[in-house]
N, C-alpha and C positions, 0 to 999 in steps of 0.2 A: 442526417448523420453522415457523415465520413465514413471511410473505407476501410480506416483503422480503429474503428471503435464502431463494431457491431449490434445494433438493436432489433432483438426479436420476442413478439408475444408469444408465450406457450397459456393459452390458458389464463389462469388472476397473475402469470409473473411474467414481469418483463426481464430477459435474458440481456446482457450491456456484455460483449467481450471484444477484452484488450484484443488486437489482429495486427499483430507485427511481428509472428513466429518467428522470421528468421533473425530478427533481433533481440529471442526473447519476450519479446512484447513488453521492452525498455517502453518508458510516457516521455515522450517529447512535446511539443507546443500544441500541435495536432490532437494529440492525444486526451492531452488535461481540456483542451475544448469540447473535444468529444462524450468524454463523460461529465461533463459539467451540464453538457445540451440532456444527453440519456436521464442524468437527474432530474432537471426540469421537466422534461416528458412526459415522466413514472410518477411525477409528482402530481400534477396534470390531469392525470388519465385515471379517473374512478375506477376503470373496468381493470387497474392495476392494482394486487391486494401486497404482491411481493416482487425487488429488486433483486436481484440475482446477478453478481459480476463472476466474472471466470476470465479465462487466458485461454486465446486459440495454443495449439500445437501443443508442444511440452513444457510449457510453463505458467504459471499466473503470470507472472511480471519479475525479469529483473533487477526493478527498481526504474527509477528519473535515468536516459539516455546521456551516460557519462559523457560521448563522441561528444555530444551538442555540445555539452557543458563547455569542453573545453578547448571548441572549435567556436565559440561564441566570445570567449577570452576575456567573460565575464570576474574583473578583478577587485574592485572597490566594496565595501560595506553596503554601500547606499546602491550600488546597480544587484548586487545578492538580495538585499529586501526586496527588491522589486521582484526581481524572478521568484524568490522562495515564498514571497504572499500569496502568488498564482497558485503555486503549489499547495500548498497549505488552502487555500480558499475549496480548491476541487475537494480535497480530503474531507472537511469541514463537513461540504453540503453533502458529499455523502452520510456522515454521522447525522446531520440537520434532518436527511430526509425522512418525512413524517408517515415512514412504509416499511415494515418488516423489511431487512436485508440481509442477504445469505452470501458470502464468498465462498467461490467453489474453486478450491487451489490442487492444482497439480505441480509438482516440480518446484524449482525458486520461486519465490517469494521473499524479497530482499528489500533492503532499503524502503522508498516510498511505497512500492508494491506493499509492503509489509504493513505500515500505517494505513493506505488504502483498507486492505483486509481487514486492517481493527478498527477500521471504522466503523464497516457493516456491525450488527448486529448477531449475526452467526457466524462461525467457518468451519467449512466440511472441507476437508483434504483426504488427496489420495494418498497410500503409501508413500510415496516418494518424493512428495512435497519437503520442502527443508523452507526457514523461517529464519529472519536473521534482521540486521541492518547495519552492515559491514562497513560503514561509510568511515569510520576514523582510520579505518587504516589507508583512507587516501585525501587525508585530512579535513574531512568532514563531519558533519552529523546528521539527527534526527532533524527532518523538516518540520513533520509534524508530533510533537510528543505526547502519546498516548500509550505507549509502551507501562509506564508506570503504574497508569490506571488499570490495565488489563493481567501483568503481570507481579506487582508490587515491587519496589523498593531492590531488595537482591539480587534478585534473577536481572533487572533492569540494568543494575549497575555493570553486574557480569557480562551482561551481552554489550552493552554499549560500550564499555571500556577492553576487551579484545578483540570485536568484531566476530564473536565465532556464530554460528547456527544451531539452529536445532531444527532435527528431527521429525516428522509427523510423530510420531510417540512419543519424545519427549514434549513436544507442542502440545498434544493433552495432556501429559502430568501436570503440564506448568498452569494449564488453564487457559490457554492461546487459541485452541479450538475446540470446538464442541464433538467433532466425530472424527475417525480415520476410517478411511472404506480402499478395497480395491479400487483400482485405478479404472478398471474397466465399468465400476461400480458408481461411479463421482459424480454426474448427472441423474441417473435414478435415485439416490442416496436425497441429492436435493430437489428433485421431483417431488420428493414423500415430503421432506416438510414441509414441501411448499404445499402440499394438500391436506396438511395437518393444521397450517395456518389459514389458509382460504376460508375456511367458513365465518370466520371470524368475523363481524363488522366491521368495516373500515375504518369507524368512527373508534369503536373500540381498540382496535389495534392501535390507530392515532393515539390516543391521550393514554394510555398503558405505554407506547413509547416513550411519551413525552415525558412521562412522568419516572423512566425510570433515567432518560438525560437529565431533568432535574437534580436528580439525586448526584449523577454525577459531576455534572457543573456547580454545585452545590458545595463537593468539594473541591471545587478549581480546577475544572479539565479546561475551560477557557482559557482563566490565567493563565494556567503553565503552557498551551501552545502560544497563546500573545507571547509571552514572555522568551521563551526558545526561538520566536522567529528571529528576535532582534540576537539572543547568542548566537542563532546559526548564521546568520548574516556576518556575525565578526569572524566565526569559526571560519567560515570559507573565506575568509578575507585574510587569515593571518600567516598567507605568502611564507610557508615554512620550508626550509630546503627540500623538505617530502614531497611535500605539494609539487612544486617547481619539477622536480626531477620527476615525481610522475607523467606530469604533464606532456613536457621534455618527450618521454617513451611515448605515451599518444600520441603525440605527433609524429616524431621522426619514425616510432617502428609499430603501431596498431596502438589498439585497447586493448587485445587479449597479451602485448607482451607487457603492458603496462599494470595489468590485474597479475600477470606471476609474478613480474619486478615485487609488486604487493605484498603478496601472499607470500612470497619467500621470506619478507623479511617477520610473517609470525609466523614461521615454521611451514606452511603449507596447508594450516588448518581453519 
């Protein structure tokens, strides 16, 4: 494992955390390797009943590492498939893997972060967790589409079409997570379940997983990510005067004045 993506056994769970605090713990190339390997491992390893992802310092993850994006000058349709398949493949095997999984969220959780998270299985958040995928407002989208299946139709079009967030409390009205606990509380919270699920046979957990991905592929959680990678591939591709001038601020004056340039133009919210 890498430096920036943490693996450690507590007991039947293997703990996988993002470790690039002071970036947020933004997933760069490094990173989607590094949880792609922790998958494989936990997958691997009998003696693992439960996966457990988390974010060092204060946050899960603010999403895919915008800096890279647009320091890599990644511009064509056909070079975005390639990068956003990677993307999309790490998220996948998360969902794929055939072992109870818990995200344990503090802070942002944006963008990819976000699909990451609704990959798993569970999510437990702290107060102060917020939940989002902000990406059109710097002309972008969902990599991975799984927003729909977890929160239906409304709520999905709502958040995807002004970028806004929500809440840990509004995150469990909506159905986005399973619990809200104090911050202080966020690892023992997911300690208990995880010892609520342990006893369970492996075998059992397996094919009770499987069977409730069934149900969802069933009704096209495949499709509709096949299907979105090839839109979001044109989406980053359609070189819009937004895009451009974002970009433009990333470079010549940071990322954080390029996310106000952002944010200002939807009010600041």
């Amino acid at each position: 494992m890498s430096d920036v993506v943490l693996y450690e056994q507590r007991g039947p769970a293997a703990w996988i955390t993002l470790n690039r605090p002071d970036k947020l713990n933004a997933m760069n190339e490094p990173v989607v390797a590094g949880v792609r390997a922790a998958v494989a491992r936990a997958a691997a390893d009998d003696e693992v009943k439960v996966f457990v992802l988390t974010g060092a310092g204060r946050a899960f993850s603010a999403g895919f590492d915008i800096a890279e994006e647009v320091a890599q000058k990644v511009e064509t349709a056909q070079q975005w498939h390639q990068v956003l398949a990677t993307d999309v493949g790490m998220t996948m095997e998360v969902w794929s893997l055939p072992k109870p999984t818990i995200a344990a969220v503090r802070g942002w959780c944006l963008a990819g972060a976000c699909e990451l998270a609704m990959a798993c299985d569970l999510i437990v958040c702290a107060e102060d967790a917020r939940f989002g995928e902000p990406e059109i407002r710097y002309g972008s989208g969902p990599v991975t589409l799984l927003m729909p299946f977890v929160l239906g139709q409304k709520k999905t079009n709502e958040l995807l079409f002004t970028g806004d967030t929500l809440g840990a409390h509004e995150a469990l009205a909506a159905g986005l997570v399973n619990r809200v606990v104090p911050g202080d509380r966020l690892d023992t919270e997911v300690e208990r379940l995880v010892r609520r699920i342990a006893p369970t046979p492996l075998p059992v957990l397996r094919f009770t997983k499987l069977a409730v991905q069934a149900a969802y592929e069933a009704m096209g959680l495949r499709q509709a990510v096949a299907a979105n990678l090839g839109y979001s591939s044109l989406l980053n591709s359609a070189d819009t005067p937004e895009q451009r001038e974002f970009d433009r601020i990333a470079r010549e004056e940071g990322l954080r004045a390029a996310l106000d340039w952002r944010d200002r133009r939807y009010g600041g919210g």
